[in-house]
BALOBA-1460 file (C-alpha; in Angstrom, 3 decimals):
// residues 129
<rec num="1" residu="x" x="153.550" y="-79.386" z="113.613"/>
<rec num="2" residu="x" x="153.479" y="-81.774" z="116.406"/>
<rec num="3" residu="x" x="151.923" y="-84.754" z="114.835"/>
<rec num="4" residu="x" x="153.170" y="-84.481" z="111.345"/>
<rec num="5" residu="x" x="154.876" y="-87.248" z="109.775"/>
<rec num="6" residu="x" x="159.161" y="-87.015" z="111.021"/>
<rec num="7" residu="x" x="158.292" y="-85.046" z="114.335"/>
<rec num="8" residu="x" x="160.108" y="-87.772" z="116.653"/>
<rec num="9" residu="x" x="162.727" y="-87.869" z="113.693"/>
<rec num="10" residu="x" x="163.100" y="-84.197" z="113.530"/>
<rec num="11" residu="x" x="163.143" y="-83.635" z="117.461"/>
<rec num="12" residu="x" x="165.890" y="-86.234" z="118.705"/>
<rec num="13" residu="x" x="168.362" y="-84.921" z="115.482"/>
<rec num="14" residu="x" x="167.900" y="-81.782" z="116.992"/>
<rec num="15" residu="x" x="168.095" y="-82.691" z="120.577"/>
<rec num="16" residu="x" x="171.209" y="-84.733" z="120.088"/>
<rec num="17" residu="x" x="172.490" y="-81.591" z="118.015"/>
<rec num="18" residu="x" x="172.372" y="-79.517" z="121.042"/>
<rec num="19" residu="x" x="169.419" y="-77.173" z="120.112"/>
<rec num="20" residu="x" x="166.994" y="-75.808" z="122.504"/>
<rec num="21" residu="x" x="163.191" y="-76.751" z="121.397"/>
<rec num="22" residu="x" x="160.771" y="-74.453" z="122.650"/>
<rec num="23" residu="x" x="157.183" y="-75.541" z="121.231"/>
<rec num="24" residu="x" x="154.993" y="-72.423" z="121.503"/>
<rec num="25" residu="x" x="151.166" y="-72.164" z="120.722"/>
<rec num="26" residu="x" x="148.224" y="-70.456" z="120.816"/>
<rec num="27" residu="x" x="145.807" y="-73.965" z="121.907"/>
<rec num="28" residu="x" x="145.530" y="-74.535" z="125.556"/>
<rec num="29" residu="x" x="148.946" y="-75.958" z="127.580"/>
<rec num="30" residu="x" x="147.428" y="-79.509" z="129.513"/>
<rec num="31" residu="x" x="146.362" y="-80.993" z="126.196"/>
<rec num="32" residu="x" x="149.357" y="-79.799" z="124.497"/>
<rec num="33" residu="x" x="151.338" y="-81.503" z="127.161"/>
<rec num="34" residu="x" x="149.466" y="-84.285" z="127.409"/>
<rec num="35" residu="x" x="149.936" y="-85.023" z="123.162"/>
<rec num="36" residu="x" x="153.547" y="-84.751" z="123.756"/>
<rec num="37" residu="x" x="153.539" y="-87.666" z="126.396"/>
<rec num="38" residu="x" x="151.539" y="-89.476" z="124.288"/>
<rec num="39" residu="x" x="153.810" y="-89.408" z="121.481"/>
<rec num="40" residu="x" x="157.060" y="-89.959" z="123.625"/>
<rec num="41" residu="x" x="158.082" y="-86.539" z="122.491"/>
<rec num="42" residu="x" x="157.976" y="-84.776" z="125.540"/>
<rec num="43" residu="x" x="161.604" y="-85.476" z="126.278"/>
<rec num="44" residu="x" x="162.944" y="-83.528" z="123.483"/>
<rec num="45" residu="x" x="161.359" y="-80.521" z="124.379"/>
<rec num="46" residu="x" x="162.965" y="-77.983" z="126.489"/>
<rec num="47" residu="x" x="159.804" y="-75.586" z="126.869"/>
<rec num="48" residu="x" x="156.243" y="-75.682" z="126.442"/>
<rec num="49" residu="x" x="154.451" y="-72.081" z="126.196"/>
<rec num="50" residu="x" x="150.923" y="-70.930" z="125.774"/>
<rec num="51" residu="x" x="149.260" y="-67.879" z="124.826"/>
<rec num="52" residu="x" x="146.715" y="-68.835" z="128.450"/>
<rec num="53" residu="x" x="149.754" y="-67.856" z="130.150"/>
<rec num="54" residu="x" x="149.873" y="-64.500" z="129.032"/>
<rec num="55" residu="x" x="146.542" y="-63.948" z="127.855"/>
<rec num="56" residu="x" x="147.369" y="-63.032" z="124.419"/>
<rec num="57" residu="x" x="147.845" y="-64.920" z="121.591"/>
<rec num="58" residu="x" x="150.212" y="-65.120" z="118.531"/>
<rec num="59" residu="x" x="151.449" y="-62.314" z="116.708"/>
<rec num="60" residu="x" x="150.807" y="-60.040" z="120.236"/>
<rec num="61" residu="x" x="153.781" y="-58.727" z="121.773"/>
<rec num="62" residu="x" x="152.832" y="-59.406" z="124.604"/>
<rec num="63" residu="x" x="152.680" y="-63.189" z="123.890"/>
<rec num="64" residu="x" x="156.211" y="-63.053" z="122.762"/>
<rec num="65" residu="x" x="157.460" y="-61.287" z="125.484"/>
<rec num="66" residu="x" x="155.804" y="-64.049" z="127.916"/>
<rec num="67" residu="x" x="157.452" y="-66.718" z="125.612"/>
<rec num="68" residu="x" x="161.126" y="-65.106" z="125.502"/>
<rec num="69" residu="x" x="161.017" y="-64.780" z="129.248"/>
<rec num="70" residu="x" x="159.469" y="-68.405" z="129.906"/>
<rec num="71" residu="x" x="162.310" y="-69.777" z="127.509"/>
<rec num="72" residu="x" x="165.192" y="-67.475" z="128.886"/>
<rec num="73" residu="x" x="165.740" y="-66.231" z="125.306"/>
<rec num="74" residu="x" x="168.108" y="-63.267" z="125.969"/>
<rec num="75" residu="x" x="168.861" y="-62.634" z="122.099"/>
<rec num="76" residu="x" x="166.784" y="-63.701" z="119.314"/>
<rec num="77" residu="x" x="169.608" y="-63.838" z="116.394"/>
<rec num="78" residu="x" x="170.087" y="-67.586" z="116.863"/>
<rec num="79" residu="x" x="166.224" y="-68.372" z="117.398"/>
<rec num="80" residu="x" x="164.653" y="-69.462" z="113.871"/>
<rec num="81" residu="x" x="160.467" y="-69.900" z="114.427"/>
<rec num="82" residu="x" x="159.201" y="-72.755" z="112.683"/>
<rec num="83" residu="x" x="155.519" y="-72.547" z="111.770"/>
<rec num="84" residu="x" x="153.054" y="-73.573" z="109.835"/>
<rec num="85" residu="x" x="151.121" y="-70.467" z="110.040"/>
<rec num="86" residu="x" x="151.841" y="-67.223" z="108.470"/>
<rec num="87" residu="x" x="149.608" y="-64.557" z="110.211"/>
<rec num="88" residu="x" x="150.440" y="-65.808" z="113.161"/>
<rec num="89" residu="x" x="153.533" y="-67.802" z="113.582"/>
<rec num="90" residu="x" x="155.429" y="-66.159" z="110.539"/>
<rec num="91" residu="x" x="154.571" y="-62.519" z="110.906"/>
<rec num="92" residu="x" x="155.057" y="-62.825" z="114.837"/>
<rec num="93" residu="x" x="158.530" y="-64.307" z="114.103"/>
<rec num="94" residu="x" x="159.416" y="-61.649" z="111.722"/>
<rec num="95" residu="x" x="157.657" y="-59.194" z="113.694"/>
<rec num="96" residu="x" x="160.011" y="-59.903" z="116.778"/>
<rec num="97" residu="x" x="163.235" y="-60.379" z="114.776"/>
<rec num="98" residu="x" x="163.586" y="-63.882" z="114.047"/>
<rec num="99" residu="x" x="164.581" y="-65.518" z="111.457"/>
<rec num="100" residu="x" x="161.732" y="-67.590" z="110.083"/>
<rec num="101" residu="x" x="161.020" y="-71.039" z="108.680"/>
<rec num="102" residu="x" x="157.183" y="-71.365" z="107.157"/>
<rec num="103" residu="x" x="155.950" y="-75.351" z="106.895"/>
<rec num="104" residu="x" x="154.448" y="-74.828" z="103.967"/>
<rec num="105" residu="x" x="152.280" y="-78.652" z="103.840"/>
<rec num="106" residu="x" x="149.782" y="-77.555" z="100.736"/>
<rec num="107" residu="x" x="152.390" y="-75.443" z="98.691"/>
<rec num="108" residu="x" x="150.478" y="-72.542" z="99.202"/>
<rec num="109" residu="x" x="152.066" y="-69.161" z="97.565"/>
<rec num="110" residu="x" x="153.168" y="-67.086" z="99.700"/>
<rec num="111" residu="x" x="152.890" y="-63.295" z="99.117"/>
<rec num="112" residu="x" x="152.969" y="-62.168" z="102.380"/>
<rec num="113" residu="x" x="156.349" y="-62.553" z="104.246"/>
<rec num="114" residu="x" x="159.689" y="-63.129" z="103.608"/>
<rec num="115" residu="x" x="160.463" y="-65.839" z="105.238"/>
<rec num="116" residu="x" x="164.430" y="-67.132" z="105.741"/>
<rec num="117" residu="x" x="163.200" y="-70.849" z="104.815"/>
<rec num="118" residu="x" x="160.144" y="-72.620" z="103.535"/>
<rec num="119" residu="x" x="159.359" y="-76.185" z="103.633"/>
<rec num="120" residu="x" x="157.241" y="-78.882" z="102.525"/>
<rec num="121" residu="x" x="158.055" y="-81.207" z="104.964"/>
<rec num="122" residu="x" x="159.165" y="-81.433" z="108.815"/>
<rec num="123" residu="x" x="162.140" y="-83.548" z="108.009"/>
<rec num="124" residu="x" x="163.560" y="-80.444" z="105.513"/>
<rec num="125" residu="x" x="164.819" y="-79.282" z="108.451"/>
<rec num="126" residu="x" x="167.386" y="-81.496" z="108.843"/>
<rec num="127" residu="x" x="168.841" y="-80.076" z="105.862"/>
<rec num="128" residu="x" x="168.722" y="-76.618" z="107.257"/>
<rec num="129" residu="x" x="169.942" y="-76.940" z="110.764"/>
């Protein structure tokens, strides 16, 4: 999700609207970081979490119990998970009570989850939040 096309867009709209952006993945935390600089993102983000730092990866609960705690999530009925998975980010989302917003870039059918949202495209979220 971080390098598609309206990221920066996307991020400051929902930075300047006050929302907290926690960008959480299963890939390692330095490079992740290190993209983000790279793309002048970085300062839109609020927290960065890795499965390396719990040692478990998306959908584990352990994973997001590490991320809940890192993010100082106390209640998860205003946290929506945007993904672009849905075995990992989707189910895990659902799994852990949130609501749920699948990037769906190849209009895949989906036949799996019930997700709260689906889009095509990052910038659809603008019309959602």
């Amino acid at each position: 999700v971080v390098s598609r096309e309206g990221t920066e867009e996307v991020l400051k709209y929902l930075y300047n609207k006050g929302y907290k952006i926690v960008i959480a993945t299963n890939g390692p935390l330095i490079p992740l970081k290190e993209k983000l600089n790279k793309l002048k993102i970085d300062t839109y983000v609020n927290t960065i979490f890795s499965a390396e730092e719990v040692g478990h990866m998306k959908p584990h609960d352990l994973y997001y119990e590490g991320l809940l705690k890192k993010a100082n999530v106390k209640s998860t009925d205003k946290v929506l998970c945007i993904g672009d998975n849905l075995d990992t980010d989707v189910k895990g989302g659902i799994e852990h009570g949130f609501d749920t917003c699948w990037c769906n870039y190849n209009n895949e059918i989906n036949e799996k989850y019930n997700t709260n949202y689906e889009i095509t495209k990052l910038t659809d979220l603008i019309e959602i939040l």
